[in-house]
C-alpha positions in Angstrom: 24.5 190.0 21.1 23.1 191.6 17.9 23.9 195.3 16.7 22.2 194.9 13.9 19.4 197.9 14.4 22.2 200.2 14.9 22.0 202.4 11.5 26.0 202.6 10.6 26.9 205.5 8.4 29.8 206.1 5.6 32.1 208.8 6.1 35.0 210.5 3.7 37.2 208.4 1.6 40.0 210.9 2.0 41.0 213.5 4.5 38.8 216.6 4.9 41.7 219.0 6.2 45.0 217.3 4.5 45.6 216.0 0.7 47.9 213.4 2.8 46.5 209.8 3.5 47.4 207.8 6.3 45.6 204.3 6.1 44.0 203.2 9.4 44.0 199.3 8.2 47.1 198.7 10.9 44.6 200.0 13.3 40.9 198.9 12.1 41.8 195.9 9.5 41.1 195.3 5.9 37.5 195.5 7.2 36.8 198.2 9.5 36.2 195.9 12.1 39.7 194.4 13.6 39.4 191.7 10.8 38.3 189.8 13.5 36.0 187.1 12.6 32.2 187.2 13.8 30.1 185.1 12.0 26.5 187.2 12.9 28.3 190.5 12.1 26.0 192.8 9.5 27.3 192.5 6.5 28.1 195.8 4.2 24.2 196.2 2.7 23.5 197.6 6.3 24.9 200.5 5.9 22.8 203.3 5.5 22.5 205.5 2.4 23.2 208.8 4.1 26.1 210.2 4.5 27.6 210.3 7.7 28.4 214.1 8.0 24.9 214.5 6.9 23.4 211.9 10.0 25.6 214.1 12.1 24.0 217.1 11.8 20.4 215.7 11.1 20.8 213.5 14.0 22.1 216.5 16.5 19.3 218.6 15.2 16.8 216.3 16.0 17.9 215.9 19.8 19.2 219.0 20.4 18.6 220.0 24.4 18.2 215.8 25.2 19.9 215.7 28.1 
């Protein structure tokens, strides 16, 4: 199965509320993924140029009352 038309987003490098940092890399892996090896996984240069706050709000805005 390919996921590769699903637009992936960036979002903060640091905590929005707390000047404290807890790394998820226990939970999510050194690559965001579970380090777990998938050889037809998208590679980084699909992720989209927008920032993800910003696709959050465009996004919601655009479908607003979609059921």
């Amino acid at each position: 199965m390919t996921f590769t038309k699903i637009p992936v987003y960036s979002g903060c490098e640091k905590p929005m509320v707390t000047a404290e940092r807890h790394p998820g890399s226990h939970y999510h892996g050194k690559d965001g993924l579970g380090d777990a090896p998938d050889p037809s996984a998208p590679g980084t240069d699909q992720i989209q140029t927008e920032h993800g706050v910003n696709a959050l709000v465009r996004l919601s805005q655009e479908h607003t009352g979609i059921p």
